[in-house]
C-alpha positions in Angstrom: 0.0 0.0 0.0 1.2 3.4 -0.7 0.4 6.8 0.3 -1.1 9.6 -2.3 2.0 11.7 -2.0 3.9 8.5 -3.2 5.1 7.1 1.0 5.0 3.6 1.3 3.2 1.9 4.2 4.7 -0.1 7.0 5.1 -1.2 10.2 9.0 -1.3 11.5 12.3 0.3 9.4 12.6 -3.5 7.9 9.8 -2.7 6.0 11.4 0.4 4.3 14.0 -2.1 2.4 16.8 -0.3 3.8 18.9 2.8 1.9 18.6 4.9 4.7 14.8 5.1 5.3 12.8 4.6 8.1 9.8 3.8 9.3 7.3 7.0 10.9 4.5 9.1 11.4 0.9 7.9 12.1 -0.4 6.1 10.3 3.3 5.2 9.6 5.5 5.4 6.3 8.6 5.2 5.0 10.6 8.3 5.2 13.6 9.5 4.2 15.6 12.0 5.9 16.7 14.8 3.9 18.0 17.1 6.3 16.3 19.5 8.4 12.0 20.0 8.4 11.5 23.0 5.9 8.4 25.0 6.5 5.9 25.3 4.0 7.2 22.6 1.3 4.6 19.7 2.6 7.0 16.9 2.9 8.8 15.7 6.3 12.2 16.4 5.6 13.8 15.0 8.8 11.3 12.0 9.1 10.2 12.6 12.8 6.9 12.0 12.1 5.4 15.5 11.1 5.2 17.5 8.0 6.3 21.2 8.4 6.4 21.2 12.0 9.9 20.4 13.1 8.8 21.2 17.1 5.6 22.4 19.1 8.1 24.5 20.9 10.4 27.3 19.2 14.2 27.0 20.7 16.5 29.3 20.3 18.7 28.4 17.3 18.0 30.8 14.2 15.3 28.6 12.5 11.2 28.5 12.3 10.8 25.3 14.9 6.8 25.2 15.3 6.1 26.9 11.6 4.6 29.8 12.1 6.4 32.3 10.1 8.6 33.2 13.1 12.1 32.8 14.1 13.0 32.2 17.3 9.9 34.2 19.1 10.3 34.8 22.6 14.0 35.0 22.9 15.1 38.5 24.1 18.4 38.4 22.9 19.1 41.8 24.4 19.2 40.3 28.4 19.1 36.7 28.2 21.5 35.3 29.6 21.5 31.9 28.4 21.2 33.8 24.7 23.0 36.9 25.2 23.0 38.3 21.8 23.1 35.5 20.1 21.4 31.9 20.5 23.1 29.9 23.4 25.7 32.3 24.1 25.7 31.3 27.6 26.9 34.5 30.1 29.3 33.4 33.2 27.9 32.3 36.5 29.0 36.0 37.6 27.8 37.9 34.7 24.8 39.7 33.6 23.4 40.2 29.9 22.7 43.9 29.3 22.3 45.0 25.9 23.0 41.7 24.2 26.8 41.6 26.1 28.2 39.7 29.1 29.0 42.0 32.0 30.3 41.1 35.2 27.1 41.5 37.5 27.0 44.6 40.0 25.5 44.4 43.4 22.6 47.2 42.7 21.6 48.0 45.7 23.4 48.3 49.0 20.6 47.7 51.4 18.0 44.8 50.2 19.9 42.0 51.8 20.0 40.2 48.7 22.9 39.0 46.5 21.9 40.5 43.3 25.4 39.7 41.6 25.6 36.1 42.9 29.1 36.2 44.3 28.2 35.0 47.8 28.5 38.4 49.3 25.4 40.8 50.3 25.2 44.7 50.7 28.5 46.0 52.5 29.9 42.8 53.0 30.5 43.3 48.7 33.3 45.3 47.8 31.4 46.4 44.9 29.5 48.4 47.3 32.5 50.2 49.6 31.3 53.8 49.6 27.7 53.6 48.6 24.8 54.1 50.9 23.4 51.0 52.6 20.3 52.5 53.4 18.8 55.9 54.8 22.1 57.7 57.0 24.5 54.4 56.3 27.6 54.3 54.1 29.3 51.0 53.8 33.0 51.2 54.8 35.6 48.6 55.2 32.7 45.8 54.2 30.7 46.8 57.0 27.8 49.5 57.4 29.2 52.7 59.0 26.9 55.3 60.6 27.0 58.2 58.0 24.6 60.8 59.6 25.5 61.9 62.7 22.9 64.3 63.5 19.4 62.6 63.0 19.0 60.9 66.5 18.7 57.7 64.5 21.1 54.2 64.4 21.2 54.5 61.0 23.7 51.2 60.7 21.9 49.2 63.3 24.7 48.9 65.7 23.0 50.1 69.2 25.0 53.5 69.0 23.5 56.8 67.6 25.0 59.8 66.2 28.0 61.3 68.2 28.1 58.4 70.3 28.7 56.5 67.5 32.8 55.5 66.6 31.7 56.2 63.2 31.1 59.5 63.7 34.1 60.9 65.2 35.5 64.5 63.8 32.2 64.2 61.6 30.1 67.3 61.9 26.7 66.6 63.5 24.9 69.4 62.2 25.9 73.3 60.9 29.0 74.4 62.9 29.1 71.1 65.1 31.7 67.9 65.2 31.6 64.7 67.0 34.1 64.7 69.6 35.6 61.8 72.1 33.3 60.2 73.8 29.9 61.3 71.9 30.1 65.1 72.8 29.4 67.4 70.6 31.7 70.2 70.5 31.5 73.8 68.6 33.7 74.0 65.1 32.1 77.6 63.9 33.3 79.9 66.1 32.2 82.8 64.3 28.0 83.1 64.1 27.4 83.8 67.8 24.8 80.4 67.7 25.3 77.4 70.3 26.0 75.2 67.4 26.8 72.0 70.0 24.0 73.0 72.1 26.1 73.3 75.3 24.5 76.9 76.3 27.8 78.5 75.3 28.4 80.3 71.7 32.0 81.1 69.5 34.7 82.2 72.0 32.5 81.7 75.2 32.6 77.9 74.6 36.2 76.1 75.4 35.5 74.1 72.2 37.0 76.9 70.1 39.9 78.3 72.0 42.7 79.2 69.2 39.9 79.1 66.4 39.2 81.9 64.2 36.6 83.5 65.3 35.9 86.2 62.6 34.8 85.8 58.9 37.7 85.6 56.3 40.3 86.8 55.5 40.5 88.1 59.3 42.5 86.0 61.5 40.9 86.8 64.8 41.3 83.9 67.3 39.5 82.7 71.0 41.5 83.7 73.8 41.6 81.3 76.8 39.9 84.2 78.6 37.0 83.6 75.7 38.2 86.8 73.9 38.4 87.3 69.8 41.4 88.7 69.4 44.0 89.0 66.3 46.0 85.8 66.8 44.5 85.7 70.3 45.8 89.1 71.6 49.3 88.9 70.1 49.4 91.2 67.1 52.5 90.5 65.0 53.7 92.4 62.2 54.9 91.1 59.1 58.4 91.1 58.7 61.2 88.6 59.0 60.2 84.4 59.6 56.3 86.4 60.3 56.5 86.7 56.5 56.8 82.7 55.3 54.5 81.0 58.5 51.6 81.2 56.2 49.6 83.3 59.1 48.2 86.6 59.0 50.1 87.3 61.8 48.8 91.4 61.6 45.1 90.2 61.3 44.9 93.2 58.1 43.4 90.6 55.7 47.0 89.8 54.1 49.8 86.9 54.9 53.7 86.4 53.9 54.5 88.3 50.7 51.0 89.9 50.5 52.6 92.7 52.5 54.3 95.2 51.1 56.5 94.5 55.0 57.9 91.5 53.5 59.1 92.8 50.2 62.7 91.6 50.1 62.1 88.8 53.1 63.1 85.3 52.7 59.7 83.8 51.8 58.4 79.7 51.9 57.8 78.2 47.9 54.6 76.2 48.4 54.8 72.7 51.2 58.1 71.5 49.8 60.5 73.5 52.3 62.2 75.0 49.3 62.5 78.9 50.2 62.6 82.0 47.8 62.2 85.8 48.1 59.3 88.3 48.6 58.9 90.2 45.6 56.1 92.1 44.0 53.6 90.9 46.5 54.3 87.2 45.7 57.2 85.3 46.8 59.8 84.2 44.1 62.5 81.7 43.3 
């Protein structure tokens, strides 16, 4: 018996008489394969059985597997990454697709618990993320979390300790005009806006906190006294001339330093922080 198209009916590959074909397909025939199933021609070119269907299920692999005028469907090529830009271009165990190329995968966010670049490290305990915020007032540092606002009455890295009383947090200002000091006090670092910046009921020179810091607005040197006085370079008022004119200080509290006055024209003068020394001259000190 033979089929319209010209098969031949059997029932095992015996029945084919050999030369390659086999037997397939139900009812079943005698096939020979000719390479792979080509869509749309009618005739079972690789013999599994079904005529222009070479799969139910498109695979990624460049050709029309289920026949329906498509190639590949369902593949995003541009994040896959078992197809990253190409079918079965598989990316590493540590990489991401983006934008159809392998990347090494970045933890993206600091603070979700969650190992989003699978490398067996999460949040600050990933280098990737040494410097970047682990959450609301938290800065990872050395691969832990590390308070990183130190005014907001808040344990922002979840280790019992808040604000200035926080290691973290030392010589970090904890608010305007206020640093963290030793043992969590605050202490006063503007000296010159006459506000209680550390909130110890004492302002600028009147708190201990700034004694031998300026105390007027720049370029006056003006300095607290031990006696809580502003006073140009706390009551000693120097005038520019001789080593006055290369310690970097305005030693007359006029606004000027070193070679900026005319006092120092012809002094020995300090070349930048390398020690070298060179001459006042014209206002500016010269080789």
């Amino acid at each position: 018996m033979s089929f319209p198209d010209g098969k031949y009916a059997c029932k095992d590959d015996a029945d084919c008489a050999g030369g390659g074909y086999v037997c397939v397909g139900v009812p079943q025939y005698c096939c020979l394969p000719d390479g792979e199933e080509v869509c749309g021609d009618g005739i079972d070119n690789d013999c599994n059985g079904a005529i222009d269907v070479e799969s139910t299920t498109e695979i990624c692999n460049g050709r029309d597997d289920n026949c329906d005028n498509r190639i590949d469907e369902g593949f995003v090529l541009v994040n896959n990454p078992l197809h990253c830009g190409t079918c079965n271009n598989v990316c590493k165990s540590d990489e991401a697709c983006m934008g159809t190329t392998c990347v090494v995968r970045r933890e993206v966010n600091c603070a979700d618990s969650v190992d989003d670049d699978g490398n067996g490290k999460i949040d600050c305990l990933d280098p990737q993320c040494e410097g970047r915020f682990c959450g609301a007032g938290c800065a990872c540092e050395a691969l832990a979390k590390s308070e990183a606002a130190c005014a907001d009455g808040a344990d922002n890295d979840g280790d019992a300790q808040i604000d200035c009383f926080d290691p973290d947090c030392s010589a970090e200002p904890c608010g305007m005009g206020c640093a963290c000091g030793m043992g969590g006090i605050k202490r006063e670092s503007l000296c010159n806006d006459q506000l209680d910046n550390d909130g110890d009921l004492m302002a600028d020179c009147a708190d201990p906190d700034c004694l031998d810091q300026v105390c007027t607005p720049l370029p006056l040197f003006y300095t607290c006294t031990s006696g809580g006085q502003c006073r140009c370079n706390g009551g000693q008022q120097v005038a520019e001339s001789g080593s006055f004119c290369r310690d970097g200080l305005d030693n007359d509290c006029n606004g000027k330093r070193d070679c900026q006055e005319t006092s120092c024209n012809g002094q020995m003068c300090a070349m930048g922080d390398g020690g070298v020394m060179g001459t006042c001259s014209t206002l500016v000190c010269m080789p």
